[in-house]
Every structure is written in C-alpha cells, then in structure tokens.
N, C-alpha and C positions, 0 to 999 in steps of 0.2 A: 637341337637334333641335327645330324649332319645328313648331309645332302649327297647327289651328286653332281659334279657340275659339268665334267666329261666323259664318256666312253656308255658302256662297259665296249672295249676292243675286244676282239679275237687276237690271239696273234699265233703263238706255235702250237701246235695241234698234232701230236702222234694217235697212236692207238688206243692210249690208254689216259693220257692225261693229257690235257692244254693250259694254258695261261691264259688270261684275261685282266686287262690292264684296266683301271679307273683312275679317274683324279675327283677327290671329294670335296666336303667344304670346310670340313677341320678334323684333327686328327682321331684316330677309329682304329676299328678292326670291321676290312672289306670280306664277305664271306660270298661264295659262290655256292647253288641249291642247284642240284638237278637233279628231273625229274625220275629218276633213274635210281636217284641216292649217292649218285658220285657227287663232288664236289672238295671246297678248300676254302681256307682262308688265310690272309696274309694282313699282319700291323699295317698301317700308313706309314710313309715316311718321308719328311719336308724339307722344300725346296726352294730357296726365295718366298719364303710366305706360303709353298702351297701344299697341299698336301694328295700324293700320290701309292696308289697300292698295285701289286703284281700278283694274283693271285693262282696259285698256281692248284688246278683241279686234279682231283684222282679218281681213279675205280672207273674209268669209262670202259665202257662194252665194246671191245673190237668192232666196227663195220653196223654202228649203230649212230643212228641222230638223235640227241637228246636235249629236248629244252631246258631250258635253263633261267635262274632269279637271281638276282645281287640285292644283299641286304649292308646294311651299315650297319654296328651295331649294333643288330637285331631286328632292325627296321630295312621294310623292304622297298629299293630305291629302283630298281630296274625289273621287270616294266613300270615306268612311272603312273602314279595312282590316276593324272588327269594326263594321261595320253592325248595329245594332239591330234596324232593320227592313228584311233582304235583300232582299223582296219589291217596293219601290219602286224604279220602274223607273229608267234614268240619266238624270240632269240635262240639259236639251237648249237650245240658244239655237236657238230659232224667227225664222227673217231672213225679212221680209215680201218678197215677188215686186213688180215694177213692176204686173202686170199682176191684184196679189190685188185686188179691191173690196170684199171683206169684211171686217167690223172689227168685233171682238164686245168690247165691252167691259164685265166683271164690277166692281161697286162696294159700296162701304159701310164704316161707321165703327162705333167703338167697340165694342175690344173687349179684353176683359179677359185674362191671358193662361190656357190651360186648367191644369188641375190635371195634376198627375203622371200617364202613363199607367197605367191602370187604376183609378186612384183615382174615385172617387164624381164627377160634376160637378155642382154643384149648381143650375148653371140653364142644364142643358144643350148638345148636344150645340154644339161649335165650327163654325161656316158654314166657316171655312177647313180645320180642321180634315178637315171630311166633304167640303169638294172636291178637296182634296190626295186623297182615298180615292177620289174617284169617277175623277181625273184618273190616277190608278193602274194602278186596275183596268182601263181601258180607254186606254193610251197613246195611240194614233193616231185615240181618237174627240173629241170636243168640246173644248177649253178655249179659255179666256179668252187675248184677243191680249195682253194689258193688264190690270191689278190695279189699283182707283184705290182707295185706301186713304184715307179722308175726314175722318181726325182720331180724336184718341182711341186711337192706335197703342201705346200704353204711360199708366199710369195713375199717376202719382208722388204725387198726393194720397189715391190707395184703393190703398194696396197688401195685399195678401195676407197670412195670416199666418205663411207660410212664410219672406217681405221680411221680416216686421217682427222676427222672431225671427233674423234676419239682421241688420237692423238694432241689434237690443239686442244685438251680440256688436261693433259699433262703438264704440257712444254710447248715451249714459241718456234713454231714450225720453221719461222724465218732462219733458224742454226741448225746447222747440219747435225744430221741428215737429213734435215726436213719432216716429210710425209711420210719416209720410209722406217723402220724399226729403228728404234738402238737398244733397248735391253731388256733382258730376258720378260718381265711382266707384260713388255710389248710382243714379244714373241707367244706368250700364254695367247694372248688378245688375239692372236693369226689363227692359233691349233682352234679357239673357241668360234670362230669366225665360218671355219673351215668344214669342223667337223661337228658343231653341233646343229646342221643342215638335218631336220629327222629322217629322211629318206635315208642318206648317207649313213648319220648316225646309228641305225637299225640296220645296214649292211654291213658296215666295220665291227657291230654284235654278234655276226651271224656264217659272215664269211672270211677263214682264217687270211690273213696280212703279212707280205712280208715287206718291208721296203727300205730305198734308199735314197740316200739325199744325190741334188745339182746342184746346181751353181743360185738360182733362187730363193732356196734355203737359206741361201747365206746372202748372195747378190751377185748380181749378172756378171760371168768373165772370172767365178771365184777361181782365185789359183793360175791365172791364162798365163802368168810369166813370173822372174823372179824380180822384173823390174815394176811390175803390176805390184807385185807386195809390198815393195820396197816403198812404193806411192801410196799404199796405202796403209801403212805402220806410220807414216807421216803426218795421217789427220788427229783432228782431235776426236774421232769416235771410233773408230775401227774396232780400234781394242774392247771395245765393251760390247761393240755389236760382233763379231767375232766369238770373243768369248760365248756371248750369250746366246748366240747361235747354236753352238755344238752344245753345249750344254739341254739347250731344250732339245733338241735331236737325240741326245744320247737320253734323254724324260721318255719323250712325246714318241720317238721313233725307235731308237737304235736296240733298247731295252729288249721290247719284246720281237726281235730277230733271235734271241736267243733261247738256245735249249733247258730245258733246265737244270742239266750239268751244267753248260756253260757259265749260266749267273752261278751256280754253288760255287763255283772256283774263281769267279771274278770279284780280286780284291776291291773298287771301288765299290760296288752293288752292296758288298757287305758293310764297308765301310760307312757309306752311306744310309745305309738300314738302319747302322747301330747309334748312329748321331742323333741330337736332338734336333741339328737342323744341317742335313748334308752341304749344303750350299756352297763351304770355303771349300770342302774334298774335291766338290763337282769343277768349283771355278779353279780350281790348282791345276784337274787334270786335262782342263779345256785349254788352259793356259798353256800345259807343258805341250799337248797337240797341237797349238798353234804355232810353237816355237819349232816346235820338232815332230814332223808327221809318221817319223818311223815307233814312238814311242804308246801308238796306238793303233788300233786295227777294226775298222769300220765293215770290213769285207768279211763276209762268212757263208756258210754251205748250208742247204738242206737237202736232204733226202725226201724223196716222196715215192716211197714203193721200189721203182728201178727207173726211177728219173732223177734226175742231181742237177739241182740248183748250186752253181756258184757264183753268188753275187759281189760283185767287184767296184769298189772302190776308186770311181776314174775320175775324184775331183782331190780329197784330201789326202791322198799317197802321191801326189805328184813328185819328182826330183824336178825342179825348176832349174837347175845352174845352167848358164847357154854351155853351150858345146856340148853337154852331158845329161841334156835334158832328157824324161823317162814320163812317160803316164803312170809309172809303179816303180818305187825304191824298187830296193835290189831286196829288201825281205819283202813286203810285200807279193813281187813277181814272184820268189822263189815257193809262196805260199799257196798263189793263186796254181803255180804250176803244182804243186803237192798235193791240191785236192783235188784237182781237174784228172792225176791219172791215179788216185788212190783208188783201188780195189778194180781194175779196167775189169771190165766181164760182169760186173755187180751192177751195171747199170743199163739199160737199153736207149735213152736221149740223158742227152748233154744238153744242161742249158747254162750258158754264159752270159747272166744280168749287167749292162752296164751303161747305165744312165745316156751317157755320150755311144753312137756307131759307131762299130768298125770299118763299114762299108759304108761311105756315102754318095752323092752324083762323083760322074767323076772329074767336071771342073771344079767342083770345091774341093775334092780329094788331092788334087795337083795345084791349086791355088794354098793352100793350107801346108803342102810338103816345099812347095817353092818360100811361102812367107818365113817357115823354120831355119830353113839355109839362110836369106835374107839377115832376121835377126841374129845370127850369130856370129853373123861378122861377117862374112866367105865373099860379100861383094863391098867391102868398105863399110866406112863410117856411115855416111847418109842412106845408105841401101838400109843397114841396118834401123838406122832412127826411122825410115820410112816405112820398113818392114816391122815394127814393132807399135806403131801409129796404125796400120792397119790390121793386124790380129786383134788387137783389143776393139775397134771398128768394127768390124766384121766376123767377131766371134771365130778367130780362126784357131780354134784349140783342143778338134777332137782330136780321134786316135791318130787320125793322118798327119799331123801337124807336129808329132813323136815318130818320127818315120820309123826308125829302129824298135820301138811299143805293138807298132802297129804290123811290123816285121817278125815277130817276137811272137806276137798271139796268134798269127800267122801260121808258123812252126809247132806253136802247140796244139791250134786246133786239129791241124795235119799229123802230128802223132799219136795225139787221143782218139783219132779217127780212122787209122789205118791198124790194118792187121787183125785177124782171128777175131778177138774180144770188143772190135771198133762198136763203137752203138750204134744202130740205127741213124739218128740225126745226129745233128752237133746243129744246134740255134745258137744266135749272138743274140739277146733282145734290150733292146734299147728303145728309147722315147727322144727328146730334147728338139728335132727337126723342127715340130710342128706339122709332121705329115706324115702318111706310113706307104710304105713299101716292101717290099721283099726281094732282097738281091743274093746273088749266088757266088761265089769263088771257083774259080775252077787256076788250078795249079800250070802254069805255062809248061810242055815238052813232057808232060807225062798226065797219070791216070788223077789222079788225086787221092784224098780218103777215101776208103770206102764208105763211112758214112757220109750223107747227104749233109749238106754244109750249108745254111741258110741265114742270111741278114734279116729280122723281123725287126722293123722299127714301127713303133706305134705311138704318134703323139698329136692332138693331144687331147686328154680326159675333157677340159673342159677350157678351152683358148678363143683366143682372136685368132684368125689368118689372116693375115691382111692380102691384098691383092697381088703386092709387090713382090710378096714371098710367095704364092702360088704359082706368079710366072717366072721367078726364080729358078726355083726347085725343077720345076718343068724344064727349064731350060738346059737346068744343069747335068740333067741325064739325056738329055740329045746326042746325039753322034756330032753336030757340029762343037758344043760347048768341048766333049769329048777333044775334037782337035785340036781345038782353040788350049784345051788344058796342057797339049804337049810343047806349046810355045812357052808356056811356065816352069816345065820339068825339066824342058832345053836350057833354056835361061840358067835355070840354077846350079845345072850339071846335074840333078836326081838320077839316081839308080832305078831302074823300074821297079817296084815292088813285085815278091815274093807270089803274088796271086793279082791275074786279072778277073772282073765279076759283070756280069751283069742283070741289069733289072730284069725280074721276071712277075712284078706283080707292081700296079703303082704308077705315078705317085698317086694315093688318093688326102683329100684335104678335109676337114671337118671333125664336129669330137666324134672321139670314137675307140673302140679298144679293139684290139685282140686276143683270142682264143683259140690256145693249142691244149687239143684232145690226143691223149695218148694212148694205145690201149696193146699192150705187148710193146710189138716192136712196129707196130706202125703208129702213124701219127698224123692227125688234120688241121689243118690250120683255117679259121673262120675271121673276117673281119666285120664290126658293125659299126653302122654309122648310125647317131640322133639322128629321131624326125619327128618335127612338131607333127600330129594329127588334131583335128577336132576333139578326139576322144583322151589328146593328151600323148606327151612323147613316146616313141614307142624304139628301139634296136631293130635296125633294118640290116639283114645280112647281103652286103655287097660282094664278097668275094669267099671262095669255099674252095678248099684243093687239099689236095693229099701230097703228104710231104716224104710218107713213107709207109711200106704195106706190111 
C-alpha cells in the first residue's frame, strides 16, 4: 500500500483551484477530496528513487474555506489514520472571494529545522512552529492568506547531529564534505528533517506557501564571487552537491511557485511527468543552470487580489565577472523590471521578495560598496586579493556589494512608485540578517515616490543569534558606525548611492516573523517574537504600525 512520506503542502491558491504537493512511498495516483466536492488528482512521478505528485484541485467556491483529504490510490493518507497530534484541526484550502480586499501576508527566512518533540531547543521556541499552535487553537480566528518563506528553508551546510549521525551510516565523514550534504537522497533527508515537524507539517497543509531559496540551500556565500566558483568547481564534490541541490529545490520548492498555466507550458514538468524516472531530464537541467544562470529563471510573480508579489532571485541569477558584476543578468533584471510595472493602476502594494536586503546598517552597506571597488582591481593587486579574502569572511555579498544592482532597483522602485497609478507601498522584504527592522529611503534633493517605500527585513524563523551579531548589527546602524562607513566610501572613491534611508523600526533579535495586512490601499505591519510560557510557546506582538491609510 503506498504511503505518504511528506506533505500534503499548499502551495498556489487562486479562487478557484489550488495545488497541493506530496511525495509518497511508491508510485500511485495522489487524489485530493474536498469537502465541498472540489478536488483533483494527479500520476506520481520519480525522482532519484522517489516518488512525487502535484495535484492540482478544482471547482473551489470563491471566498470559501474548504477542508480537505489526500488519498493514494484510493486509500486515505492525510489526515493520517494514528495522528500524533488529534487535536489539530483539518487541513483546509482557503479560495480567496472576488470581492475579499484583504491580504495578510506572514514572512521570514532561516530556519533551522526544530528538534524532536519534547526534546530541549536550544535556541528556542519555532515562529512556525508556535503559529501552527496559535492557528489551532483558534481555527476560524486570524491566519496568514500567504506564507513567503525567504530563503534558508533547509540548511545542507549546518546540519544537525542527528543528519550527521545519519550521515555516517552512508559514507566516512572524514571526506568531504563531511557532515554537510552531497547528494540529492541527502538533500530528501533535510526536506524530511524539516518538514515533517507535525506542527509545521499541518501548517504547510493549511496555509498557502510561496518560497525561495539562499545561500544555505545550497551553502554558505553561494555564488559571493566568480573567484568563489572558480574554487569551488575545483573540489571533488561540488558538482554533485550543486547539482543536487537545485534539483531538490526545483522537487521540494521551486515547483509549486507556479500557476497552473505555468507548469502546463513548462517543458521540463512535462518532460519529467512523462518519464519512467525524471532523474537524467532533472540532473541535465540542473547542470545546464549551473553552468549558465541565464538558461533558467527561479524568480516569478504573484497576484493576490491588488497586491503583487515579485519574487526575485538574488543568489542564482548573479553576473559574477569583476568589473561587470550584477545581482541580476541583464534578462533577468529586464524581467524583474516587466513585472514590477506590468499593468501600474492594477495593483495597490508592491512587494519586492528578495532573500538578501536592499537596505541594510549603513557601515555594512559601505563596508560591502568599498570591498566591491577593492576586489576588482581599482586599488591594485594585494587590495584586491585582500579585498576578496574579506567578502567571502564576512559575507560581503548583498545588494550593496553590486552598487550599480543596488542603484538599479533604486530607479525602479522610484518609478513604480511615482505618478497617478503609484501604489500605496512599495515593500522590499527580505530575511538572511538574522534580525529584523524596518528602514526607509528617501530620494536626496527632491520629494521621492509617492508611494511609501519600506525595507521589511525579517530573520530569523527559527536561528542562533549569537551575541557578537547582536552587538554588530546594533552597531552598524549607529550614527557613529555611520561615520566611520564614509572613511570606506572615501577610500574607495564611491559615488554616494541614489537614496539615503534610515531605520525607523529595530533592530530587534530573536525568531520571529512578520506580518503585513493589507486592506485597500492601506496597510499594517505587525512583528512577533517566540516566547516560552508555562502553558507552552506562544507569538508575542512587539511592534504594530501603519505603513499606509
């Protein structure tokens, strides 16, 4: 009898129909029941030994919540017959109304996955964990329309020592990589690790997901230069853990970002479907994205009512070359800028997903534009080799670090946002800091957009902070750190960037997500922090403010 061994996920969710992703335990026909009479079902189709199904539902009732069953075969697999925990209510697909104007969308990145239930956590209580408990306890009160998951979904370079002791029952850990992942069945062993947490698990059933990969996905610094690659196309494993990285990413995550026109016209999906065992399709086009990042496109848009999502791609569309270096090929950007002003007037907020900030303190934002100049030569040889010794150190590789990227999104937030048809907000949201705050842009010698322009960084879901980073990060938004930054900008010769910003919320440390509620053309922004209680973790709301009326 087949099983299941992960999910059932939410993932894209219109009005009318959603998708619901599983991976089983051999091959089948996944069929989705709801209560309602809508539903679907879809073949399996395999993948390194495994076997995975997209089922894509129909006939949902506009602006209705509808429970919902997963059978195999005829056999019904979700809710499982001995539930753990009875208490969680059923799995429900929420179909948005023509006429809903609300859009609450919950976010944040990195996160580690929690320890066994009951066991000790050692830094603390899961943000997902404890909303699945809140979303529980009270079925018909608050949740998230939306889950945007910011990178750092699974950790293949830090894994656990329950992975690694996993691991040594594979391979002799003493050869690289070690402890950390190499191929793709090690990569299963992460998503399994991760997500079959029941809390968790019964919140990716229930509440729709959109997400995208960091640098952790893959490993720490992916992509930070093209002397980085260069060093690492050199080892003996890269290449298969690479591969088998985007490969599970395009399984486990990348899949269900998409609409369902999307997969209809996406030749690999199909290709894959129609195989006995996708595997060589999947590893050719991992391959050919590894070699060449323009040949694929990770970044894509959603609509949610008169809010637009476009999520952006800011680790595998890099242009690496020095001197011409880019956080986005030239198609890419030219993509990102197509959706960002397609239909201006059709939307009331703008949101801009992207793993890495645009805005961050502003000594590391001038620490990061000076290490760029640095490496490309502009102060000699050893400035260079110095300057490239320290980015890979010290993670100097967000947007600032691509001055002209960072100049660039700059520009376009500032014309999506100006004029008649501007929306309300323009959000940037990103996670990767390990802390969140809220910073602002405002345009030097003139008014700015008219929509309101905001940096939401939220990280992390479920982390360490260590102490060094707390008084970092503190530091680094000081007005002296600030001054101390223009002795790195002098240094270099930098032009001053296109927008000066500052913090207006932050930094605060600990897991924790954020939440923007939308409703017309205003919009709120909540942040909550875990907190162990007696009675069991609970979302404590530290910060509450209105971003637009």
């Amino acid at each position: 009898m087949a099983g299941l061994r992960l999910g059932p996920l939410l993932r894209y969710v219109d009005g009318t129909s959603a998708t619901v992703w599983v991976e089983t335990s051999r091959p089948g026909t996944a069929e989705v029941r709801c209560a309602d009479g809508a539903g679907g079902t879809a073949g399996t189709f395999q993948v390194a030994g495994h076997h995975y199904a997209l089922v894509r539902v129909t006939g949902l009732t506009p602006g209705t919540t509808t429970p919902y069953e997963v059978f195999l075969d005829g056999t019904r697999v979700w809710p499982p017959a001995e539930d753990p925990f009875p208490s969680l209510p059923p799995s429900v697909i929420p179909a948005p109304g023509p006429d809903d104007d609300r859009v609450r969308v919950a976010f944040g990145s990195c996160r580690w996955a929690s320890p066994p239930t009951g066991e000790h956590d050692p830094v603390g209580p899961d943000a997902l964990d404890t909303l699945a408990g809140r979303i529980a306890a009270d079925p018909d009160g608050e949740r998230p329309d939306v889950l945007l998951l910011l990178g750092d979904q699974v950790y293949a370079d830090e894994t656990s020592d329950a992975t690694r002791a996993w691991l040594a029952t594979r391979r002799d850990l003493s050869d690289p990589p070690g402890g950390q992942v190499a191929d793709y069945e090690e990569y299963t062993h992460l998503y399994y690790e991760s997500w079959l947490d029941p809390q968790v698990r019964w919140l990716l059933s229930t509440v729709p997901t959109c997400m995208i990969f960091d640098d952790h996905d893959v490993i720490d610094d992916w992509n930070t230069s093209a002397s980085w690659v260069e060093d690492m196309r050199a080892t003996s494993w890269w290449r298969e853990r690479i591969l088998s990285g985007l490969m599970s990413y395009w399984v486990y995550q990348h899949l269900g970002n998409l609409s369902p026109a999307e997969l209809a016209a996406d030749p690999l999906y199909a290709a894959v479907r129609e195989s006995a065992d996708g595997t060589d399709e999947l590893r050719a086009f991992a391959a050919r994205a590894e070699a060449d990042a323009t040949t694929v496109r990770w970044s894509y848009r959603r609509d949610f009512g008169r809010v637009r999502l476009v999520m952006v791609d800011s680790r595998a569309a890099r242009f690496l070359t020095e001197g011409e270096r880019s956080m986005l090929d030239a198609g890419e950007a030219a993509w990102v800028r197509e959706q960002v002003l397609d239909g201006r007037g059709s939307y009331d907020h703008l949101l801009i997903g992207t793993s890495l900030p645009w805005l961050l303190p502003h000594l590391v934002h001038d620490v990061e534009g000076w290490s760029s100049v640095l490496c490309r030569g502009d102060k000699g040889a050893r400035w260079a080799w110095f300057g490239e010794k320290l980015r890979r150190a010290a993670d100097l590789e967000h947007w600032a670090a691509f001055p002209k990227s960072f100049a660039d999104l700059a520009e376009l937030i500032d014309e999506a946002g100006t004029g008649p048809e501007a929306p309300a907000t323009v959000c940037v949201l990103s996670g990767d800091v390990h802390h969140a705050y809220v910073a602002e842009p405002r345009w030097p010698g003139r008014a700015g957009p008219d929509a309101r322009v905001v940096q939401l960084t939220c990280s992390p879901v479920h982390n360490s902070i260590p102490l060094s980073m707390r008084l970092g990060f503190r530091f680094g938004w000081s007005a002296v750190a600030r001054r101390l930054g223009g002795v790195f900008v002098r240094h270099a010769g930098l032009a001053r960037p296109p927008v000066t910003w500052r913090r207006t919320g932050g930094p605060w440390f600990g897991n924790q997500l954020m939440t923007l509620t939308t409703r017309g053309r205003s919009a709120v922004l909540r942040l909550e922090h875990t907190q162990e209680q007696a009675a069991g973790a609970r979302l404590r709301t530290v910060m509450e403010t209105r971003l637009s009326r």
